[in-house]
PDB file of the backbone (N, CA, C, O) and the ligand in Angstrom, with CONECT records:
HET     ZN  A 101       1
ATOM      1  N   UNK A   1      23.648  -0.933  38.321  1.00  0.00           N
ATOM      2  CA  UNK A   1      22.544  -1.836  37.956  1.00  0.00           C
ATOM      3  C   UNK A   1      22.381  -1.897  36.441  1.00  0.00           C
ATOM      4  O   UNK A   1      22.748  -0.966  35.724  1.00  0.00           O
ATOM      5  N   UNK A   2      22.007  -2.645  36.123  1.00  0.00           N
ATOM      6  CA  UNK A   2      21.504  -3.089  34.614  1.00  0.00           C
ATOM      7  C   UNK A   2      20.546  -2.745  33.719  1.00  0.00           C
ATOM      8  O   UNK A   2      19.676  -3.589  33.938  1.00  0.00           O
ATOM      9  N   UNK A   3      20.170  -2.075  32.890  1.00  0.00           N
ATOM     10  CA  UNK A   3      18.866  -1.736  32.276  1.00  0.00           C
ATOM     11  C   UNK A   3      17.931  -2.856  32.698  1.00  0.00           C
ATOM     12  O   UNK A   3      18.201  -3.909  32.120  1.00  0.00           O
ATOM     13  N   UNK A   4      17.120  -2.915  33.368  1.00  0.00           N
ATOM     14  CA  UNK A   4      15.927  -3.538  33.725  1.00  0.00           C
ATOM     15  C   UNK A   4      14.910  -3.120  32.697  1.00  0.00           C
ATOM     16  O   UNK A   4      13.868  -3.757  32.852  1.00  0.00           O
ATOM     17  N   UNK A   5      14.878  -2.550  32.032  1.00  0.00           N
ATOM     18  CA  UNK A   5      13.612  -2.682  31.236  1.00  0.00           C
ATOM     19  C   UNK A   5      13.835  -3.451  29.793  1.00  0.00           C
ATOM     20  O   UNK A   5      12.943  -3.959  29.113  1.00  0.00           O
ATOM     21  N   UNK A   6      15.858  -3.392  29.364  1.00  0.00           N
ATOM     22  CA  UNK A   6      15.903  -4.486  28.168  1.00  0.00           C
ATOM     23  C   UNK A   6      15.436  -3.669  27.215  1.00  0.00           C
ATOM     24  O   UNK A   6      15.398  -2.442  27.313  1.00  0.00           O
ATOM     25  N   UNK A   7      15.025  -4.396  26.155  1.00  0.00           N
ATOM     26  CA  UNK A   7      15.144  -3.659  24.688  1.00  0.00           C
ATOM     27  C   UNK A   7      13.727  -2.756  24.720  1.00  0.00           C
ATOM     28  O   UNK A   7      12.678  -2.923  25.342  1.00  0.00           O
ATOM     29  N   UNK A   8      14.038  -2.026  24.049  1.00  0.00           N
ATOM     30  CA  UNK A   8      12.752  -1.082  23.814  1.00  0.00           C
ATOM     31  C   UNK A   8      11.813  -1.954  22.963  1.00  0.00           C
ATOM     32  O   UNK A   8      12.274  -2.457  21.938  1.00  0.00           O
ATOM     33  N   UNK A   9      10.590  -2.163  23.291  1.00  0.00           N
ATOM     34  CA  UNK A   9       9.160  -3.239  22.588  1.00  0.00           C
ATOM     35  C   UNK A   9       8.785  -2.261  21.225  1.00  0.00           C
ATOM     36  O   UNK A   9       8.667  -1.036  21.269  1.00  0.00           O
ATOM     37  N   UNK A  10       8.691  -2.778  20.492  1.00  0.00           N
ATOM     38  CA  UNK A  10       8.563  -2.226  19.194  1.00  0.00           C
ATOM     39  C   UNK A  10       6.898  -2.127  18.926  1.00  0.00           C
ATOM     40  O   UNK A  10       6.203  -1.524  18.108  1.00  0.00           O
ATOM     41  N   UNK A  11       6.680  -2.873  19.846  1.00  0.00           N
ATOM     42  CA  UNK A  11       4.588  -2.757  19.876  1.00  0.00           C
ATOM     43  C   UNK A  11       4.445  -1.629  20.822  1.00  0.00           C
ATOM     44  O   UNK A  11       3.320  -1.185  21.050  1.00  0.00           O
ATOM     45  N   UNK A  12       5.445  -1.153  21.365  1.00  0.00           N
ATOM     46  CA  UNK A  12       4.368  -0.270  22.360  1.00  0.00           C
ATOM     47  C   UNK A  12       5.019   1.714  22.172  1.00  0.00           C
ATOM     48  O   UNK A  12       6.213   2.007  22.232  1.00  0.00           O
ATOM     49  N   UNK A  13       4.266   2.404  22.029  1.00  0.00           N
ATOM     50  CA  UNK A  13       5.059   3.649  21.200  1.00  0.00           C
ATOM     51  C   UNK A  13       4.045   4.627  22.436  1.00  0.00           C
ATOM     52  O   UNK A  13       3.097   4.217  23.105  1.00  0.00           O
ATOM     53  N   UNK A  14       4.615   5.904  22.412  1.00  0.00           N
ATOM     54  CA  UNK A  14       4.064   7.010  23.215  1.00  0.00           C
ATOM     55  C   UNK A  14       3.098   6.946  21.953  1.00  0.00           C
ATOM     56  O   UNK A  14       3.208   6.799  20.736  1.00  0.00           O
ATOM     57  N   UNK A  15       1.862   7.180  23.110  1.00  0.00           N
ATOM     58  CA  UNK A  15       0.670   8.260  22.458  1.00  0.00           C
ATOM     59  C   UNK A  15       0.457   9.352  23.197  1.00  0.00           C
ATOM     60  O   UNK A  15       0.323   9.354  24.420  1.00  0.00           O
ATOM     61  N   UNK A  16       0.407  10.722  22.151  1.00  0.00           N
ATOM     62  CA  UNK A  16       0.224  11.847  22.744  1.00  0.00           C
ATOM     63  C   UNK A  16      -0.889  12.535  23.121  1.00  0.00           C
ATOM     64  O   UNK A  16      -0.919  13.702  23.514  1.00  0.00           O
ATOM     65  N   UNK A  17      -2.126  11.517  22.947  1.00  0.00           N
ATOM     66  CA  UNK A  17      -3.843  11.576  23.725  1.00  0.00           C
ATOM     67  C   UNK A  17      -3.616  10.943  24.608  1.00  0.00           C
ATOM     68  O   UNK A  17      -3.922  11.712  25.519  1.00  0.00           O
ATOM     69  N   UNK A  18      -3.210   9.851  25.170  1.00  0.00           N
ATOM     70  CA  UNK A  18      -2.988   9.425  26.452  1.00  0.00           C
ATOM     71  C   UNK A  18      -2.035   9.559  27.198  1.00  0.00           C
ATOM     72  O   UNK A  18      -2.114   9.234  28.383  1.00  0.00           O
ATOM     73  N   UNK A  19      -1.141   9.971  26.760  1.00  0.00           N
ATOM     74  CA  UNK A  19      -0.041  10.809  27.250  1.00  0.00           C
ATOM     75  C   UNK A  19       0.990   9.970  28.348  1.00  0.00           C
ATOM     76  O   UNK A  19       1.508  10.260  29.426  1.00  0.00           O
ATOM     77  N   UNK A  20       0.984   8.374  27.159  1.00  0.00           N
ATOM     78  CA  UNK A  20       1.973   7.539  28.189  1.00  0.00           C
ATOM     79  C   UNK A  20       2.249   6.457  27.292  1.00  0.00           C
ATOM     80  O   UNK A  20       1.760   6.854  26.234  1.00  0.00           O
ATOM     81  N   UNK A  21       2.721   5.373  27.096  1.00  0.00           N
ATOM     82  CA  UNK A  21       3.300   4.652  26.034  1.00  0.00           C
ATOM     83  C   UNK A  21       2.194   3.979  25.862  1.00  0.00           C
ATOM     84  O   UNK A  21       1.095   4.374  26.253  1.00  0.00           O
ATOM     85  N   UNK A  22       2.391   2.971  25.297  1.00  0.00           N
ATOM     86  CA  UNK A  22       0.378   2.101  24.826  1.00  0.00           C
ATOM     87  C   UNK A  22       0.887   1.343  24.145  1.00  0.00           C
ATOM     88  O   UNK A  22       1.911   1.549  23.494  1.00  0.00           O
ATOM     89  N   UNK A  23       0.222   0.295  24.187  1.00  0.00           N
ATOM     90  CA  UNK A  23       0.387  -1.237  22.969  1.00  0.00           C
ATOM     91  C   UNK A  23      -0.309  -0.486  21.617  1.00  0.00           C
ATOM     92  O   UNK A  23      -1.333   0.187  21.504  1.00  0.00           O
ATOM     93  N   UNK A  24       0.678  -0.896  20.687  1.00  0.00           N
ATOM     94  CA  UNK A  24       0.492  -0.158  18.692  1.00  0.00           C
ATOM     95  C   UNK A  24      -0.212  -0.954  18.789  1.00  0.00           C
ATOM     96  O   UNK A  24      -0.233  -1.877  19.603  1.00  0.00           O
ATOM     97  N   UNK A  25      -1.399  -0.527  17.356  1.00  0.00           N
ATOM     98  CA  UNK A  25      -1.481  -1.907  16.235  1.00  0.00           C
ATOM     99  C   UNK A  25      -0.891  -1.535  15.147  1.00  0.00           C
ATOM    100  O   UNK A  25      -0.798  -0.313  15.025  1.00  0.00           O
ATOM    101  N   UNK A  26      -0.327  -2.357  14.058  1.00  0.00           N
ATOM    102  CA  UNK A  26       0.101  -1.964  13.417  1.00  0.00           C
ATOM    103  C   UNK A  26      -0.707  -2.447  12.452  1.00  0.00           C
ATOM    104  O   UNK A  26      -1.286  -3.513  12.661  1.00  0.00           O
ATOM    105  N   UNK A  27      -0.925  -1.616  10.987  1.00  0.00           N
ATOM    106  CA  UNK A  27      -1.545  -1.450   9.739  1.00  0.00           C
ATOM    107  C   UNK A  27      -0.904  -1.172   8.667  1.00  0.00           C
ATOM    108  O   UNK A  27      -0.161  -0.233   8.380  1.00  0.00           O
ATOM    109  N   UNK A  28      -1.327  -2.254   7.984  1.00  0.00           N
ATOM    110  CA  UNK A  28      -0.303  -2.339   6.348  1.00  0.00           C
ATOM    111  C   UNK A  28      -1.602  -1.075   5.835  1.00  0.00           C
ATOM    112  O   UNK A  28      -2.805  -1.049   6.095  1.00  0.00           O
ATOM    113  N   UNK A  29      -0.904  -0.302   5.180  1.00  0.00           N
ATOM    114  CA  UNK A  29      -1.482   1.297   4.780  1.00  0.00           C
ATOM    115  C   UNK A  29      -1.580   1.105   3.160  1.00  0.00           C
ATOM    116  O   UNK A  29      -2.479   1.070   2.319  1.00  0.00           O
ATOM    117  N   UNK A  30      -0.584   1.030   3.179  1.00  0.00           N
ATOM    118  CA  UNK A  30      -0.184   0.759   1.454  1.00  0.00           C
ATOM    119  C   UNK A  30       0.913  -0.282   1.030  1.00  0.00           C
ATOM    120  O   UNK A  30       1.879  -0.653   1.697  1.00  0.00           O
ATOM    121  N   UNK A  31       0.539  -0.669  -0.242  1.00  0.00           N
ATOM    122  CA  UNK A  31       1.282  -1.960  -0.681  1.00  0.00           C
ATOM    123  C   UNK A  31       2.343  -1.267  -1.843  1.00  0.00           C
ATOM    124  O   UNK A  31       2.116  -1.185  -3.050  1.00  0.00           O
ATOM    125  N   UNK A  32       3.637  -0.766  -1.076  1.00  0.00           N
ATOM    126  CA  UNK A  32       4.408  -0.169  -3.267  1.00  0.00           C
ATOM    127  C   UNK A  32       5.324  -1.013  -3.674  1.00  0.00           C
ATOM    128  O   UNK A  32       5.690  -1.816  -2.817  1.00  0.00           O
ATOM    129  N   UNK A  33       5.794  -1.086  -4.674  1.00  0.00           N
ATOM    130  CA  UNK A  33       6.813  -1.850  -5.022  1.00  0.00           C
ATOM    131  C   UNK A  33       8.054  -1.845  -4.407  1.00  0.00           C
ATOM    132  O   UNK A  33       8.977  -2.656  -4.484  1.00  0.00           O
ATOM    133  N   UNK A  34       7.939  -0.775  -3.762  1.00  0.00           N
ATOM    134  CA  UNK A  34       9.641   0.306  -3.400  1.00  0.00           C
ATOM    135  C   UNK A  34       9.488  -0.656  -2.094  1.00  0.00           C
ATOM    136  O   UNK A  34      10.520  -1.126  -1.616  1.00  0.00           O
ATOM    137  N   UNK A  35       8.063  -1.000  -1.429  1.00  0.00           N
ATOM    138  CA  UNK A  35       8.290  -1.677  -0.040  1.00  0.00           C
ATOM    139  C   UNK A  35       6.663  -1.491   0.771  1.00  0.00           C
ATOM    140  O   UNK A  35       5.711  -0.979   0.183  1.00  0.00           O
ATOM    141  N   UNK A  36       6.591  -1.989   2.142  1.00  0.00           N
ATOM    142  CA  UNK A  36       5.255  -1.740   2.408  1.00  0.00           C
ATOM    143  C   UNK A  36       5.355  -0.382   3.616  1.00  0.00           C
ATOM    144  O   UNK A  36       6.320  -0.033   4.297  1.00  0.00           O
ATOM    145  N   UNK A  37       3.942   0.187   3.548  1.00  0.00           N
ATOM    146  CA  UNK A  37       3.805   1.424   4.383  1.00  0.00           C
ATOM    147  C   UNK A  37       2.863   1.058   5.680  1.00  0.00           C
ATOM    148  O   UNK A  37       1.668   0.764   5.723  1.00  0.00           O
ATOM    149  N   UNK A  38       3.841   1.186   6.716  1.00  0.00           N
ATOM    150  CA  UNK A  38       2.959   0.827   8.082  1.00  0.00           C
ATOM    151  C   UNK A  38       2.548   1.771   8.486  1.00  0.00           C
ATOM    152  O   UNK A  38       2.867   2.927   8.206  1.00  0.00           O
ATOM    153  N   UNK A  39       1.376   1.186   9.576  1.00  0.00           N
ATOM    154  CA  UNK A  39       0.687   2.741   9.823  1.00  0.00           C
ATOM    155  C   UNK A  39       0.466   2.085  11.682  1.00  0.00           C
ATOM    156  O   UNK A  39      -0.178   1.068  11.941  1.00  0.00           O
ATOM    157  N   UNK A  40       1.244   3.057  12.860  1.00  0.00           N
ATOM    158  CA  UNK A  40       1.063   2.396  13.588  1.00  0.00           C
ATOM    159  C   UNK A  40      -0.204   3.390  14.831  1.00  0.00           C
ATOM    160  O   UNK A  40       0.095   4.543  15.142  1.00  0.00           O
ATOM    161  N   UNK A  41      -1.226   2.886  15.263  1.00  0.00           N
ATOM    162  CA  UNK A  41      -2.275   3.268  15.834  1.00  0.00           C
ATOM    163  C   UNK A  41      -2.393   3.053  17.467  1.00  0.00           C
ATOM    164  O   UNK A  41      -2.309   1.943  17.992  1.00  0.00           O
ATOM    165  N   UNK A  42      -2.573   4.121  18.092  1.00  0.00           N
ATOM    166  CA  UNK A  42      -2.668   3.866  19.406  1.00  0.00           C
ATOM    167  C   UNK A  42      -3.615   2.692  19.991  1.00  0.00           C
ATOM    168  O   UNK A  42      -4.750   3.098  19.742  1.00  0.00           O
ATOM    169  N   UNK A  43      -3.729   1.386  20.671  1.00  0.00           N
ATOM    170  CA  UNK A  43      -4.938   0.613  20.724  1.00  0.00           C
ATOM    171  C   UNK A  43      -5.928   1.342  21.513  1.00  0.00           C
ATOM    172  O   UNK A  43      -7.115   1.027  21.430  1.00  0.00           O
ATOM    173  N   UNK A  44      -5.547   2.263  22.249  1.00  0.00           N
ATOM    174  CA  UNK A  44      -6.075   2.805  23.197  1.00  0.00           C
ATOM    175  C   UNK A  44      -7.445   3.978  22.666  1.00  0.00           C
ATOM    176  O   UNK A  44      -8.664   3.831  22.756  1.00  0.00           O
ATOM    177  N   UNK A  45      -6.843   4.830  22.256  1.00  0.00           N
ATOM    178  CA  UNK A  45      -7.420   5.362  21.436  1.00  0.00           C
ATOM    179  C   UNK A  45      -7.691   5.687  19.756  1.00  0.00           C
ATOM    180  O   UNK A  45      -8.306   6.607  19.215  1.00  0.00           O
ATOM    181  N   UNK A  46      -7.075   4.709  19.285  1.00  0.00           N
ATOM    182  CA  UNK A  46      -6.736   4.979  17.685  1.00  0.00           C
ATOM    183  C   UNK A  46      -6.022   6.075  17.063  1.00  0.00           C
ATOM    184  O   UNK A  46      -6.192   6.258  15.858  1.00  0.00           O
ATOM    185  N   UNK A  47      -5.092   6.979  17.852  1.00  0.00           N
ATOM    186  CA  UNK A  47      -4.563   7.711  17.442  1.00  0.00           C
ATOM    187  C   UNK A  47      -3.200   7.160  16.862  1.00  0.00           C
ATOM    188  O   UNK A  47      -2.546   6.262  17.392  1.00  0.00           O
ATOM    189  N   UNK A  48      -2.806   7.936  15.502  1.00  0.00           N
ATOM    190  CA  UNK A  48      -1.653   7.563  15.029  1.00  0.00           C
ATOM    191  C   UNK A  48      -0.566   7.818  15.613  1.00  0.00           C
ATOM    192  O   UNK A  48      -0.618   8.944  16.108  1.00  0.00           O
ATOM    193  N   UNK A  49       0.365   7.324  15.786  1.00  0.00           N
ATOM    194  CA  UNK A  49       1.608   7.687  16.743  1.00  0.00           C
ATOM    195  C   UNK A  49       2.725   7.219  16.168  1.00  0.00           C
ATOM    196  O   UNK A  49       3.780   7.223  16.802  1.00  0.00           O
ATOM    197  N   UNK A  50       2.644   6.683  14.705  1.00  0.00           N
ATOM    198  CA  UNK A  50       4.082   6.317  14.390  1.00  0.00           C
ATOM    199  C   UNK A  50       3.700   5.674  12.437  1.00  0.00           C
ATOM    200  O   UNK A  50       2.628   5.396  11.899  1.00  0.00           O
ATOM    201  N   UNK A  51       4.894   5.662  11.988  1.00  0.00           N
ATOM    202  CA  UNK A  51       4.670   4.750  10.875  1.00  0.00           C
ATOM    203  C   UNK A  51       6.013   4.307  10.074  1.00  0.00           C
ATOM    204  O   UNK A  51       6.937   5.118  10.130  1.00  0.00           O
ATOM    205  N   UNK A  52       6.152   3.536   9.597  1.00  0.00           N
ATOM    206  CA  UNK A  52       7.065   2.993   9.014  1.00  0.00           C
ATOM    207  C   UNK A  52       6.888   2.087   7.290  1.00  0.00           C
ATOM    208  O   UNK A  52       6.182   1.241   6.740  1.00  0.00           O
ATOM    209  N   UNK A  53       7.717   2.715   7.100  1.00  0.00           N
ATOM    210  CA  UNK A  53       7.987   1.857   5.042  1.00  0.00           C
ATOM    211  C   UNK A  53       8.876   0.817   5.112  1.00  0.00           C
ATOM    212  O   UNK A  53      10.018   1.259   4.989  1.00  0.00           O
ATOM    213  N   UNK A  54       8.858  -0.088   5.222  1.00  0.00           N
ATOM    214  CA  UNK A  54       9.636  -1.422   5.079  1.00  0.00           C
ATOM    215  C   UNK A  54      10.604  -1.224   3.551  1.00  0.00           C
ATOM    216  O   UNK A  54      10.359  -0.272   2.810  1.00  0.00           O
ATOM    217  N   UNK A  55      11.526  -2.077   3.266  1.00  0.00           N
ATOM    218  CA  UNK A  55      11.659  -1.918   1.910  1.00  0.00           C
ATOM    219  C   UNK A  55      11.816  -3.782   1.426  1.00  0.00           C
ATOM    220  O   UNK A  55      12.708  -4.248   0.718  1.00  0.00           O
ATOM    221  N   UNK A  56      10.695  -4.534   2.047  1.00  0.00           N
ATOM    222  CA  UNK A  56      10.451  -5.278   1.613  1.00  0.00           C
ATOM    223  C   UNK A  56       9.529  -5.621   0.239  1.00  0.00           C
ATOM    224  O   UNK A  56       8.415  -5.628   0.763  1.00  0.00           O
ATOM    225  N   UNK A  57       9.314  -5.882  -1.056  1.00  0.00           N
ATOM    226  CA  UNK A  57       8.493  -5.593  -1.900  1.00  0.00           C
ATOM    227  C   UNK A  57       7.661  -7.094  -2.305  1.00  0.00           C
ATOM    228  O   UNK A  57       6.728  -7.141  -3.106  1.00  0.00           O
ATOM    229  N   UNK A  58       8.187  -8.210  -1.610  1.00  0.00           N
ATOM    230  CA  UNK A  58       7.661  -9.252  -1.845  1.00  0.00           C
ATOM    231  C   UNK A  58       6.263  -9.555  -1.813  1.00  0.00           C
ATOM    232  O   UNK A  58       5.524 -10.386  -2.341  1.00  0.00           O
ATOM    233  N   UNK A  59       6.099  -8.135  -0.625  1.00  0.00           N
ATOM    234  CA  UNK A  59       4.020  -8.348  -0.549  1.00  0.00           C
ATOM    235  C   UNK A  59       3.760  -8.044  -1.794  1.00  0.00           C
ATOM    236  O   UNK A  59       2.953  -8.815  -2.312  1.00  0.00           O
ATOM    237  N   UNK A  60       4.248  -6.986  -2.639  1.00  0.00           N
ATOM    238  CA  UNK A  60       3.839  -5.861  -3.813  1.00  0.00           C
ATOM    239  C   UNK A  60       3.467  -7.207  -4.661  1.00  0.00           C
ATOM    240  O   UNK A  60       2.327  -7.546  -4.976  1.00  0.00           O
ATOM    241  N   UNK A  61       4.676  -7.896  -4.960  1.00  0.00           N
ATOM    242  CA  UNK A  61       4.591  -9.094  -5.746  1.00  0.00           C
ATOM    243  C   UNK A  61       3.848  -9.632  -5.840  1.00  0.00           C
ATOM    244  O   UNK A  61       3.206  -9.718  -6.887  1.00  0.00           O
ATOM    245  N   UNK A  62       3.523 -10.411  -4.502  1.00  0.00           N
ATOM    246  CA  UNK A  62       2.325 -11.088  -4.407  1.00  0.00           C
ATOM    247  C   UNK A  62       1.169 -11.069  -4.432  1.00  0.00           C
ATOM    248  O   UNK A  62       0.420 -12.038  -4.559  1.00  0.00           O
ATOM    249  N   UNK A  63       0.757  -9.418  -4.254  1.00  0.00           N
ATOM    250  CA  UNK A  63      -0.622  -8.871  -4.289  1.00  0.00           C
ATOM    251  C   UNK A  63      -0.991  -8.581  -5.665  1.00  0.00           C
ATOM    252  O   UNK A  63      -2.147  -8.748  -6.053  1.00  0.00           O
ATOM    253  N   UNK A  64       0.023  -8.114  -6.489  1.00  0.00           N
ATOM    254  CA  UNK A  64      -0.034  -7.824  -7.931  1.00  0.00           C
ATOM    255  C   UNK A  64      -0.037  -9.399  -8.604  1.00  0.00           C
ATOM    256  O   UNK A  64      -0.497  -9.517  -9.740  1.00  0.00           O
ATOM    257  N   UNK A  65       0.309 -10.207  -8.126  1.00  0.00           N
ATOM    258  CA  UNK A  65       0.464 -11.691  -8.828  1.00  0.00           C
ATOM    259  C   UNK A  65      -0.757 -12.296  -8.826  1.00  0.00           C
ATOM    260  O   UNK A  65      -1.100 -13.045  -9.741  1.00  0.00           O
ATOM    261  N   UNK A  66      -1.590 -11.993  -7.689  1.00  0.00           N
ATOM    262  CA  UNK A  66      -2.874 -12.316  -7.188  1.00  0.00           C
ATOM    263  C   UNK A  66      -4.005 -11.948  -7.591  1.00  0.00           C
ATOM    264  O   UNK A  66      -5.059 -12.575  -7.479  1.00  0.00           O
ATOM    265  N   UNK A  67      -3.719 -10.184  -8.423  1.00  0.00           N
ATOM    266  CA  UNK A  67      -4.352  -9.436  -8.960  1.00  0.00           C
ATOM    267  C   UNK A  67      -5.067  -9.745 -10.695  1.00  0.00           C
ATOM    268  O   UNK A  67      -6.064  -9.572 -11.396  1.00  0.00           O
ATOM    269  N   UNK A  68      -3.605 -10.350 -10.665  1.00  0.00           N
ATOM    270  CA  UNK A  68      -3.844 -10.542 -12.073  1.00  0.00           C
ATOM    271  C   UNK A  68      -4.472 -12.029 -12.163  1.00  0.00           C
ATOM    272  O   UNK A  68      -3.987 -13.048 -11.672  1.00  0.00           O
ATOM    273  N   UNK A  69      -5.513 -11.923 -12.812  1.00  0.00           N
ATOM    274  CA  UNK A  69      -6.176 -13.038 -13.082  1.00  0.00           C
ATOM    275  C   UNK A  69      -5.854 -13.748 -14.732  1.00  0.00           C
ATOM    276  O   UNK A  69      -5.622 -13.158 -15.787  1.00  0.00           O
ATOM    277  N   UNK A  70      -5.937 -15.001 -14.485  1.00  0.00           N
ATOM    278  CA  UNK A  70      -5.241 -16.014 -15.558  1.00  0.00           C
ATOM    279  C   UNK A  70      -6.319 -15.384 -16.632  1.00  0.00           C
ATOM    280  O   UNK A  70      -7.284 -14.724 -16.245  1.00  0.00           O
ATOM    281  N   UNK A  71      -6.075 -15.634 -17.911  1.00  0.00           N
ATOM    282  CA  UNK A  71      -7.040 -15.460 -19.090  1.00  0.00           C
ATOM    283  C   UNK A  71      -7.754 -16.380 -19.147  1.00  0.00           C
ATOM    284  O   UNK A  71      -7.127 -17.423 -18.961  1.00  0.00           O
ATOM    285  N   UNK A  72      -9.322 -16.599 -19.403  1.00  0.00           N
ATOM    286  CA  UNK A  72     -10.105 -17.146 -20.091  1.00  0.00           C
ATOM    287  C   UNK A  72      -9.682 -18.273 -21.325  1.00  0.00           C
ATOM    288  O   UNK A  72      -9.107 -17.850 -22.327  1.00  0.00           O
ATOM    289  N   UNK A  73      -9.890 -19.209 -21.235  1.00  0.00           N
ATOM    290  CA  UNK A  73      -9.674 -19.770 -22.293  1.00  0.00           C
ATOM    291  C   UNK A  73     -10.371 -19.739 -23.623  1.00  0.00           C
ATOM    292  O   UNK A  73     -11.582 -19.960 -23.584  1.00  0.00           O
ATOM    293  N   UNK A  74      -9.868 -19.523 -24.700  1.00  0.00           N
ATOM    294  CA  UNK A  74     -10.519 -19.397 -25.455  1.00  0.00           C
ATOM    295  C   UNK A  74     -11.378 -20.042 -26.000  1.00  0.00           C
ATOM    296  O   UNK A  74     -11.461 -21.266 -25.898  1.00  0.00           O
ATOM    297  N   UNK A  75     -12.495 -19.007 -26.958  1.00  0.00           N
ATOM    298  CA  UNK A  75     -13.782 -20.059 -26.953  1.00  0.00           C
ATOM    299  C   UNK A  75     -13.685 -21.296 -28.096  1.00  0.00           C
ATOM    300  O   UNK A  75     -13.858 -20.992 -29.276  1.00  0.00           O
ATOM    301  N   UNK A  76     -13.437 -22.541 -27.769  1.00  0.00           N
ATOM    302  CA  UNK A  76     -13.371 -23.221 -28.607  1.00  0.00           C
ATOM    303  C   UNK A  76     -14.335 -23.571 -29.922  1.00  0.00           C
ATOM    304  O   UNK A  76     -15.495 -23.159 -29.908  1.00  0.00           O
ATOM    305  N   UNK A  77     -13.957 -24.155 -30.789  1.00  0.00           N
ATOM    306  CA  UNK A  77     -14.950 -23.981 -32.211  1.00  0.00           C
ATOM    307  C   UNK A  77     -15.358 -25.455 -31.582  1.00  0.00           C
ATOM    308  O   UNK A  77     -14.760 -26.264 -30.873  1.00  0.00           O
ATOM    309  N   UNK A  78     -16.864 -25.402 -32.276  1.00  0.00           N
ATOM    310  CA  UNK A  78     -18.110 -26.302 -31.861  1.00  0.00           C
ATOM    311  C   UNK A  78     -17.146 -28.061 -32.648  1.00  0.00           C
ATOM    312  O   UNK A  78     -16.524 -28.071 -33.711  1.00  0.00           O
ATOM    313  N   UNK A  79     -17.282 -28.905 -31.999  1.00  0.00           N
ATOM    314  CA  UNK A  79     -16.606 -30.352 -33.131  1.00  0.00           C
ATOM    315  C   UNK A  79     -17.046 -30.581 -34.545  1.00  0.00           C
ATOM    316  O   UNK A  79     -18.145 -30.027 -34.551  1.00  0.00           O
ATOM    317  N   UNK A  80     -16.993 -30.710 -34.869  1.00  0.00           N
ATOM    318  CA  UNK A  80     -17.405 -30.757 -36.644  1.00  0.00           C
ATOM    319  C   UNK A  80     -18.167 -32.154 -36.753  1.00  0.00           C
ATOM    320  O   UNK A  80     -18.605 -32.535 -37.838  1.00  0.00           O
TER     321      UNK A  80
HETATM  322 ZN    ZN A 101      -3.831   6.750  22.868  1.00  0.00          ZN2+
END
């Protein structure tokens, strides 16, 4: 017979308070340049049960791009 259950679901991870697999949520933890830090949480009970660092950095980019706010224009002199 065939694996009937197919690929392992990447949303659903053992939790070891409920003591059986469970739908994650997953949580951006931290934003680094190197990539982002997941944080994955039992829905069931909120226990942590997993986490993962991407080494995507494009969020970093964008959050730091976002961060930075344009300058003020300067104060112009009154018209003469
Ligand atoms: Zn749980």
């Amino acid at each position: 017979m065939a694996d009937s259950f197919g690929e392992l679901e990447a949303s659903s991870l053992f939790c070891p308070r409920c003591k059986r697999a469970t739908a994650v949520r997953k949580k951006l933890l931290l934003v680094l340049p190197t990539g982002n830090k997941y944080d994955y949480t039992c829905s069931v009970c909120g226990t942590q049960v997993g986490g993962k660092t991407d080494s995507n950095s494009s969020e970093f980019h964008r959050v730091a791009s976002a961060a930075r706010k344009p300058l003020p224009p300067p104060p112009g002199r009154p018209p003469c």
